[in-house]
N, C-alpha and C positions, 0 to 999 in steps of 0.2 A: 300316770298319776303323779303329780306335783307333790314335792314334800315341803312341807310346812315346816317353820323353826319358831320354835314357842319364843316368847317374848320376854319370858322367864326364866333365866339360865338355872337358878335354883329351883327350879321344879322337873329336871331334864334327870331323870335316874341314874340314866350313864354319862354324867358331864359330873367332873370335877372342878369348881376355878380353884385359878392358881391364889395363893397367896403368898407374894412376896415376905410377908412378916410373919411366916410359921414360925419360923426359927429363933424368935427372939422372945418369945412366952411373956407377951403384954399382959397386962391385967387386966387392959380396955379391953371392949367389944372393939372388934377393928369392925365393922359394920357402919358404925360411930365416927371414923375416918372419911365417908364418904359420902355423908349425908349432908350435900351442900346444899346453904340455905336458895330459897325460893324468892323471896324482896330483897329487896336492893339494899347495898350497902353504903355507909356514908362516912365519909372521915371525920365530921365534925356533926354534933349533935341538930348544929339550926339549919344544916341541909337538908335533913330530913321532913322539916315542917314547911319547908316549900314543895306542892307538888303539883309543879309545874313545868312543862322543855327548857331547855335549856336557847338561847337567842340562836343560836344554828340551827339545832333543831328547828325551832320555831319559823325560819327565813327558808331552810330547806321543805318544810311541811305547805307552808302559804303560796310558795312560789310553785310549786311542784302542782299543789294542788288549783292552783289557777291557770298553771299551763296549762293543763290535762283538760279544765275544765271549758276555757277558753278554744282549745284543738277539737273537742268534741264538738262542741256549738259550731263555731266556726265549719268543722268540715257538713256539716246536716245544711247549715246555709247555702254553703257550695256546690251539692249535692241538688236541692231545689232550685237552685238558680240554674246547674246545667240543664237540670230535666224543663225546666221553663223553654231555653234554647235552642233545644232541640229544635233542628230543619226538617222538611220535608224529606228528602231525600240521602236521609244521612243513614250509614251502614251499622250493624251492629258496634263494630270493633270502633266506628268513628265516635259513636253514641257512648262505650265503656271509657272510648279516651278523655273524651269532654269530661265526662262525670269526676273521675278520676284526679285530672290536672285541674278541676273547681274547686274540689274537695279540699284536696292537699292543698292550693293555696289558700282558699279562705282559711281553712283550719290553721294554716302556718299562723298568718296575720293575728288571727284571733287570738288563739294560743301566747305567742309571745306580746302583743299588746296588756292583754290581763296577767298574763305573769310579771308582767312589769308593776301592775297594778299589787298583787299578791306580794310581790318583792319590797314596794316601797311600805304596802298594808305591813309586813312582819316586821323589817326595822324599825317604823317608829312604833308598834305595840310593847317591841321589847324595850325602846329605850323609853317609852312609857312607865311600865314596870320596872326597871333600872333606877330611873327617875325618881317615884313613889313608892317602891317597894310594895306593892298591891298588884293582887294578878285578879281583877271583879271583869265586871260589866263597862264601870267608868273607864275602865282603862282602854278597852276594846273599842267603845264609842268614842273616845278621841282621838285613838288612830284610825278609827275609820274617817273622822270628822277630818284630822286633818291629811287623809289621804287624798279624798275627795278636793279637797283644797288647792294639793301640791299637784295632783295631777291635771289641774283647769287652770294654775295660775298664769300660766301664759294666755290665755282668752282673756282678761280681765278681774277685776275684782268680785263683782257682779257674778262671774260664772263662776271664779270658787266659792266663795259662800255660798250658791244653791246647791254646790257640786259636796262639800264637803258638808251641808245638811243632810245630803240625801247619803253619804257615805257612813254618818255617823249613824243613822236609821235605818242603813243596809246592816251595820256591824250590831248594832245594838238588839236588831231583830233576829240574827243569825246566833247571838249568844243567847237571846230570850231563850228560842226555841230548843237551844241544845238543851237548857236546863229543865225546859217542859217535859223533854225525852226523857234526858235521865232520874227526872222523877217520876214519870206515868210508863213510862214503855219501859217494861220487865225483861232484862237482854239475858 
């Protein structure tokens, strides 16, 4: 039979804790000693009123989450392209290897292509926000706008502008909807 250790050292009959501070007959509850706050703490009062990442955070978050998201996609493509390729006469272990060596690469390519995407999307959101001190919507739709931009500008003029319409309508839909969430879906 397993013994279990309650989660509550004060409610344990035969457990005494130690207290360091017996000996010095405070007047406080030393209880009161230990009750660290739960929100965050802030050196300066107008930090508090932004609550928003910080730009690391923020580069770390977008990138991360574009790898991740690009590596997923990317290997599922790789994944139907090898089972596309598949020969007549191919053996189990030839059939896992294909799958395998598609997977990982597409998903490489993928993955780091749009992390690059997520990388350049975070630094200019933040220097966005830096910039005008606004963390909204506008902000979000012109760094998508001009991600879309920075990432086609080698194609031509032509291909950023559609490229950076359509980035500022990817960012500005992807913040629509967070805010539909967090006011209709009850988390």
């Amino acid at each position: 039979m397993a013994h279990h250790r309650r989660s509550d050292p004060e409610a344990e009959p035969n457990t005494r804790l130690y207290n360091p501070y017996q000996d010095l007959n405070l007047q406080v509850p030393i209880t009161n000693l230990y009750k660290l706050p739960t929100s965050p703490e802030f050196l300066f009062a107008e930090e508090s009123l932004h609550q928003r990442r910080s730009w690391g955070e923020n580069l770390t978050f977008y990138t991360g989450s574009a790898y991740l998201g690009g590596s997923i996609s990317g290997a599922a493509v790789g994944l139907f392209s090898a089972l596309k390729n598949f020969e007549q006469g191919d053996t189990l272990k030839l059939k896992i290897n294909r799958i395998l060596n598609s997977s990982g690469h597409t998903g490489r390519t993928w993955g780091n292509r749009i992390g690059v995407v997520g990388f350049i999307y975070a630094g200019l959101e933040s220097g966005v926000v830096a910039v005008t001190d606004r963390d909204d919507v506008w902000s979000s739709v012109a760094a998508g706008l001009a991600t879309g931009a920075v990432c086609r500008a080698a194609r031509g003029v032509r291909s950023a502008a559609v490229a950076g319409a359509l980035g500022g309508l990817a960012a500005g839909a992807v913040v629509a909807g967070k805010q539909v969430l967090k006011r209709y879906v009850p988390i």
